[in-house]
Legacy VTK file of the C-alpha trace (Angstrom):
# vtk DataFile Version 3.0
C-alpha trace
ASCII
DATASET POLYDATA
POINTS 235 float
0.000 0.000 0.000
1.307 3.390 -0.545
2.506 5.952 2.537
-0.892 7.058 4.357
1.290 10.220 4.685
2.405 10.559 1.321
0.170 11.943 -1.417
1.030 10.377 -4.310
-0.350 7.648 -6.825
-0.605 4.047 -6.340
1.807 2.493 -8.491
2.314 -0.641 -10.378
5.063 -1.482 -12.329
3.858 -3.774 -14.959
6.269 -5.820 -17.252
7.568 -9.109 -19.007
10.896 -10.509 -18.846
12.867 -13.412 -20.439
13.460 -16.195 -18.178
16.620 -14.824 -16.937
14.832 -11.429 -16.419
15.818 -9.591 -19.541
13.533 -7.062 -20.460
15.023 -6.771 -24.353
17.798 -8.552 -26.321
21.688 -6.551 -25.996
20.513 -4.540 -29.112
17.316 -3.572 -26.839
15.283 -4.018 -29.559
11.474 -3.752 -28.979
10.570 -6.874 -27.176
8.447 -9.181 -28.827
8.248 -12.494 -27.021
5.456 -11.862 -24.708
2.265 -13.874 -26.390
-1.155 -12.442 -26.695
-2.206 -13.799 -23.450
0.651 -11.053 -22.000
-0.362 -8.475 -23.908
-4.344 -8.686 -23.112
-3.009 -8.788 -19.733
-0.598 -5.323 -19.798
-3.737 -3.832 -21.305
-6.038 -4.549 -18.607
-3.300 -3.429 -16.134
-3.001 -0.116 -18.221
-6.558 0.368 -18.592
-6.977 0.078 -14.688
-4.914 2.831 -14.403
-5.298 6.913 -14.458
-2.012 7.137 -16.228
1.017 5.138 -18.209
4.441 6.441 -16.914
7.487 5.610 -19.193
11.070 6.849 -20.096
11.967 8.258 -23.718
14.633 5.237 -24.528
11.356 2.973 -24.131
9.239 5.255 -26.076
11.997 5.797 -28.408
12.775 1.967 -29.152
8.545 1.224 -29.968
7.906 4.941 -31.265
4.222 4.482 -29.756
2.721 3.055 -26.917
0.139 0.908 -25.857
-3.668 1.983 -26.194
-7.005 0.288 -24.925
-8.717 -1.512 -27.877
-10.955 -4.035 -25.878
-14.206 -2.890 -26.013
-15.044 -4.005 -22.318
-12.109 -2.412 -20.762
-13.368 1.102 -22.873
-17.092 0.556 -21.474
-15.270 0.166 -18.016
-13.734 3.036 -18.285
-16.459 5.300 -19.551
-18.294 3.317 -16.654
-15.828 5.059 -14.297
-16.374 8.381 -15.747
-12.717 7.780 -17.451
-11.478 8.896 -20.956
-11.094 6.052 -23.102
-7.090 6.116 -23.173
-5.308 6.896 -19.883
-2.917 9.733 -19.762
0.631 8.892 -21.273
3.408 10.652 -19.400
6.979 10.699 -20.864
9.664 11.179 -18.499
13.035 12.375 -19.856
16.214 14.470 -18.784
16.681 15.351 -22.286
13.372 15.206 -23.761
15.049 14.401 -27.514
12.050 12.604 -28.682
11.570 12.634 -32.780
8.272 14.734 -32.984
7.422 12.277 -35.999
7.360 9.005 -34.482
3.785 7.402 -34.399
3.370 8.465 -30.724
2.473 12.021 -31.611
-0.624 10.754 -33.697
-2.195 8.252 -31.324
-5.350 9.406 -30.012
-4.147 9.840 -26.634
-3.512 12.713 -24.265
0.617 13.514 -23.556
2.492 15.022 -20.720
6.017 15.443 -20.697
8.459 15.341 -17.440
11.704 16.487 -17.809
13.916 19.136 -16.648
14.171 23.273 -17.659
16.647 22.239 -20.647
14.417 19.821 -21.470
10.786 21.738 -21.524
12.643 23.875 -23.561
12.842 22.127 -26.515
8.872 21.433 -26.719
5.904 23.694 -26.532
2.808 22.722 -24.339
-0.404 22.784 -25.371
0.946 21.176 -29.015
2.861 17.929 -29.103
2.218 17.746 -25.567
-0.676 18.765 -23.086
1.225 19.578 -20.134
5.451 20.192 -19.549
6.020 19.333 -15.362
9.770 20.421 -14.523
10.635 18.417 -11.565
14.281 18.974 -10.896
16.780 17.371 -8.847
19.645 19.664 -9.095
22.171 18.094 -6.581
21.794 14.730 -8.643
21.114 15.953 -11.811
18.015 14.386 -12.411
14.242 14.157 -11.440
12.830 14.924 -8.238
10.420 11.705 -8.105
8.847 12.352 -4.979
7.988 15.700 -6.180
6.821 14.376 -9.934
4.421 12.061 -7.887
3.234 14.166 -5.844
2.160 16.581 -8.572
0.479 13.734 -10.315
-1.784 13.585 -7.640
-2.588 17.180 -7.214
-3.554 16.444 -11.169
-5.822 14.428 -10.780
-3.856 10.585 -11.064
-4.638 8.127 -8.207
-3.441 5.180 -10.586
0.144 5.478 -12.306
1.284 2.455 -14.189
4.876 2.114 -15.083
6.004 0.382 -18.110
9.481 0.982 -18.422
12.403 1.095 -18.755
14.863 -0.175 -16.080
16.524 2.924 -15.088
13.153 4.800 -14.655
11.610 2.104 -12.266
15.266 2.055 -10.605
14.864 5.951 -9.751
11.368 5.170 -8.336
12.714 1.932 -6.635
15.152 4.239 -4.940
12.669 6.495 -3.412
10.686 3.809 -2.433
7.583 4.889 -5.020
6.434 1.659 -5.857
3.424 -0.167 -4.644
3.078 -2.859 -7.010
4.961 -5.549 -9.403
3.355 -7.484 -12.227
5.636 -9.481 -13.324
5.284 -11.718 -16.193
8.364 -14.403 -17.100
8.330 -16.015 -20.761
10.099 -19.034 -21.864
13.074 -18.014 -23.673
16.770 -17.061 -22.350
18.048 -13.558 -23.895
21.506 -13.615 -22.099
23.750 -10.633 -22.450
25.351 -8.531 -19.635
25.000 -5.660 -21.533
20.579 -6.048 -21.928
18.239 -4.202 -19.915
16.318 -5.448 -16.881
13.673 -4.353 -14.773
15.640 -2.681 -12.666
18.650 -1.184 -13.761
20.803 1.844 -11.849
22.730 1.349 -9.107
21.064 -1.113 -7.402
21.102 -2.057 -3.544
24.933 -2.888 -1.724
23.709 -5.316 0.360
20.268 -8.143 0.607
19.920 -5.995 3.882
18.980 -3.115 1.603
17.295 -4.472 -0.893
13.026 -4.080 -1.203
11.284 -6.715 0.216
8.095 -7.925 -1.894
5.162 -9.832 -0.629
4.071 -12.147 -3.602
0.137 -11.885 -3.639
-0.432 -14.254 -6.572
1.343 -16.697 -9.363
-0.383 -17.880 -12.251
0.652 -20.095 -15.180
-0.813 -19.737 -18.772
1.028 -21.413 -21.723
4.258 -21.636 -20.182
4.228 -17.840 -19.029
3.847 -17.123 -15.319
2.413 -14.286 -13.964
3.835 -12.582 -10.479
1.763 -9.690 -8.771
4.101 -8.618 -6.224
3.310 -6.090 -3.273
6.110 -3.253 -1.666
6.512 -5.044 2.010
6.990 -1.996 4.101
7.636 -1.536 8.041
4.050 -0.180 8.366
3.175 -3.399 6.828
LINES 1 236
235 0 1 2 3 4 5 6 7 8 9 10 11 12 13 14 15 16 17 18 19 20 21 22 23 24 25 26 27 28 29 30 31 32 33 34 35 36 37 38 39 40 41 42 43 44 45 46 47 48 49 50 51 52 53 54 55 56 57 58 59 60 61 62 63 64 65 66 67 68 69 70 71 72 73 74 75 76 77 78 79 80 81 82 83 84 85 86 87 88 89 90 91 92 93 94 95 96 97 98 99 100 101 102 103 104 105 106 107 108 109 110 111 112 113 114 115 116 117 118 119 120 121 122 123 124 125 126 127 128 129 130 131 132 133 134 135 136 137 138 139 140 141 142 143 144 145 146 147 148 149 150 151 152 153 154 155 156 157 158 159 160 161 162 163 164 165 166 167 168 169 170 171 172 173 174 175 176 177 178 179 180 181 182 183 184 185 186 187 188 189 190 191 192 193 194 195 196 197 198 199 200 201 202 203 204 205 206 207 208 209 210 211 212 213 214 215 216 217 218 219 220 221 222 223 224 225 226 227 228 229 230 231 232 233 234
């Protein structure tokens, strides 16, 4: 559950992995090998949600992203008083994102977080709705306690995270995640050099590391699917 104190989202990071947790090949090319049964899945998890959270290498690697086609998950939604696509957030230092990919013509509603270099390159209200700035100057990156907490402000009770490793590695770090689905497909990718869930720094010692509660495990055609919970003291 997320911090009674904290006003922020509930978030679920929601992805599939080769069996020896590889998120892409070493050329992180877009990732394929989940099978339909995956992919219904992600877009029920997605559809759940209030908004889809993702870094520009992911967005730049697909060039789109995933929107609700099912029309039961759309009558849901509408049910809920929801638009039919959930928001689609892009989080970059950079923000050097092609203006032509296909992104930019999905029916969808954008936001961009980045930093003041960043916003500057794009102008809101066109390719994007909204520009946050959420700085962390002393590490030269985002402040992802303050993003969060401005998503809620906005309006977002339900973030989903999609990717990639270093994004859910910076939200990992300030302990912003509620949620794991999980899903692990047959195949070995191998590689040092390819991407994982979580990438960054990661934790010097087990003592450190995030302790997960595993809520359910489900096999389908060879894939199994893990929904993890955050185990926190309060817990």
């Amino acid at each position: 559950m997320a911090h009674s104190n904290q006003k922020r989202p509930q978030t679920t990071v929601v992805l599939a992995m080769s069996a020896d947790g590889k998120i892409a090949d070493v050329k992180r090319s877009p990732a394929r090998f989940s099978s339909s049964v995956d992919q219904t899945h992600l877009e029920k998890q997605l559809a759940a949600a209030d908004a889809v959270l993702f870094g520009a290498g992911t967005l730049r690697t697909y060039g789109t992203t995933m929107s609700i086609s099912n029309p039961q998950l759309l009558q849901q939604r509408l049910q809920h008083n929801l638009p039919p696509q959930p928001l689609q957030i892009v989080a970059s230092l950079s923000a050097e994102i092609d203006p032509q990919i296909r992104f930019f013509r999905q029916e969808v509603s954008r936001w961009l977080l980045t930093t003041t270099p960043g916003a500057r390159r794009w102008h809101e209200g066109v390719e994007f709705a909204r520009i946050l700035v959420c700085e962390a100057p002393a590490a030269n990156g985002i402040d992802w306690i303050s993003a969060l907490e401005q998503f809620a402000s906005l309006g977002i009770s339900r973030l989903a995270v999609i990717g990639g490793g270093e994004l859910v590695a910076s939200l990992i770090a300030d302990d912003l995640i509620d949620e794991f689905w999980l899903t692990v497909c047959p195949l070995i990718l191998g590689g040092a050099d390819a991407p994982t869930p979580v990438e960054g720094t990661g934790f010097v010692s087990e003592q450190l590391a995030p302790r997960l509660e595993l809520l359910s495990a489900e096999v389908i055609n060879q894939e199994v699917f893990l929904h993890y919970r955050r185990q926190r003291l309060e817990d």
